[in-house]
MOPAC internal coordinates of N, CA, C and O (Angstrom, degrees):
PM7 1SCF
backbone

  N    0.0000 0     0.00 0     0.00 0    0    0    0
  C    1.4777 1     0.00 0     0.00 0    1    0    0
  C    1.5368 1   111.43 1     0.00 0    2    1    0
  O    1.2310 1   120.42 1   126.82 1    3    2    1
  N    1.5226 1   116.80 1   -53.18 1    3    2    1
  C    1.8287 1   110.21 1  -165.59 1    5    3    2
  C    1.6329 1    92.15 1   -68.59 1    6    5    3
  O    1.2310 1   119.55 1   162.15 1    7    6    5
  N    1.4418 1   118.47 1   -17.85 1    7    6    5
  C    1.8547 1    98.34 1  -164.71 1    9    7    6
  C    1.9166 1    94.03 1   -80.76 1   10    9    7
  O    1.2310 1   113.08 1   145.86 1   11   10    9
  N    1.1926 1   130.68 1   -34.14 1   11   10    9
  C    1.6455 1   120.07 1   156.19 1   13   11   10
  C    1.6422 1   130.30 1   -32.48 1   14   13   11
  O    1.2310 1   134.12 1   124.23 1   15   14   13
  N    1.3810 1    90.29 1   -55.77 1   15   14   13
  C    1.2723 1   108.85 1   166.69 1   17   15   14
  C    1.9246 1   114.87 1   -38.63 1   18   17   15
  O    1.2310 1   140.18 1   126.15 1   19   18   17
  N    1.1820 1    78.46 1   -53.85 1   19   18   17
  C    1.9021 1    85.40 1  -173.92 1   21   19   18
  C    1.3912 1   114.44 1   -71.99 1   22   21   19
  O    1.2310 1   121.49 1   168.93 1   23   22   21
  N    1.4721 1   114.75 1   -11.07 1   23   22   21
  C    1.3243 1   123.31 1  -162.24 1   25   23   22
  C    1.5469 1    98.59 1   -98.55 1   26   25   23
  O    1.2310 1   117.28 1   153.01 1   27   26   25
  N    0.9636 1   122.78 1   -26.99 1   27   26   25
  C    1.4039 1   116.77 1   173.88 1   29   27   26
  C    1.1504 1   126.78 1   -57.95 1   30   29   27
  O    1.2310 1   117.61 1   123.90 1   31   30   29
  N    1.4280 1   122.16 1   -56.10 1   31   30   29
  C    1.6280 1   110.07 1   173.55 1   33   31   30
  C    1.3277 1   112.32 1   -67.70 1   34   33   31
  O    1.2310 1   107.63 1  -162.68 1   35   34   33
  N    1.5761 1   140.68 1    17.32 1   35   34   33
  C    0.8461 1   133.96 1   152.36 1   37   35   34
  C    1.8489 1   136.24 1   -71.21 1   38   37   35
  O    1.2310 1   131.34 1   132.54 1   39   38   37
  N    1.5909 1    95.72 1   -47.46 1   39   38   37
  C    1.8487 1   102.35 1   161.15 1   41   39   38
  C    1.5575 1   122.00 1   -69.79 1   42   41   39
  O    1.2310 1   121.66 1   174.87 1   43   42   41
  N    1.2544 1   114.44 1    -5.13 1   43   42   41
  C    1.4594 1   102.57 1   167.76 1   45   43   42
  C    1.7738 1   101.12 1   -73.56 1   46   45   43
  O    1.2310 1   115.67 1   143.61 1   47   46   45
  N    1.3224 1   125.82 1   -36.39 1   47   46   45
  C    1.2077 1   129.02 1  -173.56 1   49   47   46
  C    1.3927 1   115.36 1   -44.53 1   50   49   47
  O    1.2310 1   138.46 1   112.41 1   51   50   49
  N    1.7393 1    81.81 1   -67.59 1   51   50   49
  C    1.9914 1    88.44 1   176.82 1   53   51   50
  C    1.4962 1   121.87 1   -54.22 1   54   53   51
  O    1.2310 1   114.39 1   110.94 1   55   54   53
  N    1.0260 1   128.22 1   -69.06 1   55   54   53
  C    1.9010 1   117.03 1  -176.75 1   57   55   54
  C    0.8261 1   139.57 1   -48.65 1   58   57   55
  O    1.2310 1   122.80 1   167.44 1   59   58   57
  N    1.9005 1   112.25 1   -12.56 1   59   58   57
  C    1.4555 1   142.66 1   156.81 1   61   59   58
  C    1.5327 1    98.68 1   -46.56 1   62   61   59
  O    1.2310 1   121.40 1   127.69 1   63   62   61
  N    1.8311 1   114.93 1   -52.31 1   63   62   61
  C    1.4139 1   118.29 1  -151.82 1   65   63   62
  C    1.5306 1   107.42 1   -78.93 1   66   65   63
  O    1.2310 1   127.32 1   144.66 1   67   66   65
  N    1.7809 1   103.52 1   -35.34 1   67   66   65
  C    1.3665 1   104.75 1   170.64 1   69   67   66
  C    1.5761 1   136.05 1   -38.12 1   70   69   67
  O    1.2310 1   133.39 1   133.19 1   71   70   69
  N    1.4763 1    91.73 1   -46.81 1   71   70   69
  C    1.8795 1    92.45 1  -164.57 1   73   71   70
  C    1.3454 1   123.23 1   -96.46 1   74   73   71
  O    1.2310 1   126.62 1  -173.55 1   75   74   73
  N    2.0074 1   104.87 1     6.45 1   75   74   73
  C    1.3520 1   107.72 1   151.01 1   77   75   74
  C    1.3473 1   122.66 1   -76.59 1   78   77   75
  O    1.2310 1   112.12 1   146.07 1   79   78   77
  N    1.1479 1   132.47 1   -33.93 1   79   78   77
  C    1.5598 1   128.81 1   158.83 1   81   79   78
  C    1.1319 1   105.69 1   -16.36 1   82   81   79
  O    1.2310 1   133.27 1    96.00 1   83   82   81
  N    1.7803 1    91.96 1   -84.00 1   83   82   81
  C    1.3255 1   108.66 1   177.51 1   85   83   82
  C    1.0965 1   144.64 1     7.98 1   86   85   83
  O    1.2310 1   128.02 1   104.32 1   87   86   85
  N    1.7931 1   102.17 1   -75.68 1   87   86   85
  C    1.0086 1   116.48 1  -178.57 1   89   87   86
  C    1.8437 1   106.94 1  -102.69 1   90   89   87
  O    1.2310 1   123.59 1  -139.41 1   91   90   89
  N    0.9126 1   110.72 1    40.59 1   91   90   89
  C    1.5502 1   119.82 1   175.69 1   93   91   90
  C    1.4026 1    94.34 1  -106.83 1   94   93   91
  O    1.2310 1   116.26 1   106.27 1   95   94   93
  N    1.6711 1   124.71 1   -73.73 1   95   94   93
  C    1.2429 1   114.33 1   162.12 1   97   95   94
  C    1.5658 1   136.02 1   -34.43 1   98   97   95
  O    1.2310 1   107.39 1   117.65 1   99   98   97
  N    0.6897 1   141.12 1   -62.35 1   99   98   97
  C    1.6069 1   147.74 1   154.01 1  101   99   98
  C    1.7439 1   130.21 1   -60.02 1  102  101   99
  O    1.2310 1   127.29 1  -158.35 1  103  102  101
  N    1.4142 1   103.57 1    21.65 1  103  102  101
  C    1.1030 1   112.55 1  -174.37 1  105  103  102
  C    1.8914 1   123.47 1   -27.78 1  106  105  103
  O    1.2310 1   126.21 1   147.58 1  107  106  105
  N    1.4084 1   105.66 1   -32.42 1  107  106  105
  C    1.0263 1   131.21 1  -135.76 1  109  107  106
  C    2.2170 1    95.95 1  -100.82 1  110  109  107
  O    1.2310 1   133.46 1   145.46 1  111  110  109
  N    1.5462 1    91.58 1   -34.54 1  111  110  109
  C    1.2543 1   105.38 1  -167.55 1  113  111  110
  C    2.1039 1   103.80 1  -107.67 1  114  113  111
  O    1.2310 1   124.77 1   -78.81 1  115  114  113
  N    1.1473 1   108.45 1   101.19 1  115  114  113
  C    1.3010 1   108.29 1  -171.49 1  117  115  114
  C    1.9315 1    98.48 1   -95.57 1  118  117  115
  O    1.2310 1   131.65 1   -36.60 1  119  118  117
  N    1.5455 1    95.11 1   143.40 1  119  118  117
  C    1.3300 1   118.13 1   170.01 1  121  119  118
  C    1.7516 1   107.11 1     3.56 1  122  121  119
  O    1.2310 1   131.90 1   104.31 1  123  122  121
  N    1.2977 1    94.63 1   -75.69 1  123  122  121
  C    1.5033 1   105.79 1  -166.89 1  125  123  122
  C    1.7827 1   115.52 1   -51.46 1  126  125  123
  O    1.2310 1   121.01 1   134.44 1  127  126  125
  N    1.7389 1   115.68 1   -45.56 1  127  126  125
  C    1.1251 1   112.00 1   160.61 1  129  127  126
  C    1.5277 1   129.18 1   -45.46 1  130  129  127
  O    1.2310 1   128.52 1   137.54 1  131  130  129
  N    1.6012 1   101.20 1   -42.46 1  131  130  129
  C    1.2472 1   105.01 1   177.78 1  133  131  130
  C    1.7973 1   123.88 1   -60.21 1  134  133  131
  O    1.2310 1   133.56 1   138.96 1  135  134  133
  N    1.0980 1    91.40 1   -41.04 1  135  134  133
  C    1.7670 1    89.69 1  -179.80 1  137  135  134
  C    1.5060 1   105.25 1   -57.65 1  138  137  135
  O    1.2310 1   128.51 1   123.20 1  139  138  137
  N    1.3108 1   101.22 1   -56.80 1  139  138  137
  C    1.7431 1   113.43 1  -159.49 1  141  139  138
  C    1.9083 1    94.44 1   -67.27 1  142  141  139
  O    1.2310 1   113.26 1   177.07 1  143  142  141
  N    1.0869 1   130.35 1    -2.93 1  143  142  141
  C    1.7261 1   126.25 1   171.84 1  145  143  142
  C    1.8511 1   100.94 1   -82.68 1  146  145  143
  O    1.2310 1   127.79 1   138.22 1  147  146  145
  N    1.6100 1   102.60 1   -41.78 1  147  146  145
  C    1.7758 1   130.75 1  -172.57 1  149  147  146
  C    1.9932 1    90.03 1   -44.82 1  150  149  147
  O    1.2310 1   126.47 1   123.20 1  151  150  149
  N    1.3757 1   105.16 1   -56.80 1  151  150  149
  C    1.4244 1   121.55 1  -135.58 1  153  151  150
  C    2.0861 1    77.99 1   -78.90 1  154  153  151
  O    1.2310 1   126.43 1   115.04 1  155  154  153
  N    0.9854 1   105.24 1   -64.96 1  155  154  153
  C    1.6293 1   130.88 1  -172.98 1  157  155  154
  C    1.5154 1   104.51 1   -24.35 1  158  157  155
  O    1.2310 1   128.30 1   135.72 1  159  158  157
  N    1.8146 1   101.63 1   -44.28 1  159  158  157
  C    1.5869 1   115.55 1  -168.48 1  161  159  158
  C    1.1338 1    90.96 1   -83.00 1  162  161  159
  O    1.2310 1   107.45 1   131.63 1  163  162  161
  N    1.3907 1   141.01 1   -48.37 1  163  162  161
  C    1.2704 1   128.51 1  -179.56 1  165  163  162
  C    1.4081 1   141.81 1   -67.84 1  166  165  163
  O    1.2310 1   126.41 1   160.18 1  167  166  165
  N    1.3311 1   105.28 1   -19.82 1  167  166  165
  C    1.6915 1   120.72 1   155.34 1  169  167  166
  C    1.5632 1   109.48 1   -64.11 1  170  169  167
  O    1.2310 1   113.88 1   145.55 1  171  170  169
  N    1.4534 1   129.18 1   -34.45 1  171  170  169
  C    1.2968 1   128.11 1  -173.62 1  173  171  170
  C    1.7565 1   103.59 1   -82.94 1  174  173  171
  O    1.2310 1   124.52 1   167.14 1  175  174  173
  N    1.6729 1   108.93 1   -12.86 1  175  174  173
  C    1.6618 1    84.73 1   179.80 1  177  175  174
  C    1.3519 1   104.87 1   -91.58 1  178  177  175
  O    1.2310 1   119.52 1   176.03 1  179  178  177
  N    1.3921 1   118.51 1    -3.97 1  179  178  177
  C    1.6854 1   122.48 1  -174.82 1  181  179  178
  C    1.5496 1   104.75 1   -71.65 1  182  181  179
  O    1.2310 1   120.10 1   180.00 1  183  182  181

């Protein structure tokens, strides 16, 4: 149990690290574009 304990403030770390990549690659395309492209593709498979 206490070694969980310790492990927790650890994954807040990582997903922090993820979505600068992220958004390093796609500089260009912010969050909000992205959904509304998500939504766009999905009206076209209907």
């Amino acid at each position: 149990m206490p070694p969980r304990h310790v492990q927790v403030p650890a994954p807040p770390g990582q997903p922090a690290a993820q979505p600068a990549p992220a958004l390093r690659r796609r500089p260009r395309q912010p969050r909000a574009q992205a959904t509304s492209d998500a939504l766009q593709q999905a009206f076209v498979q209907l």
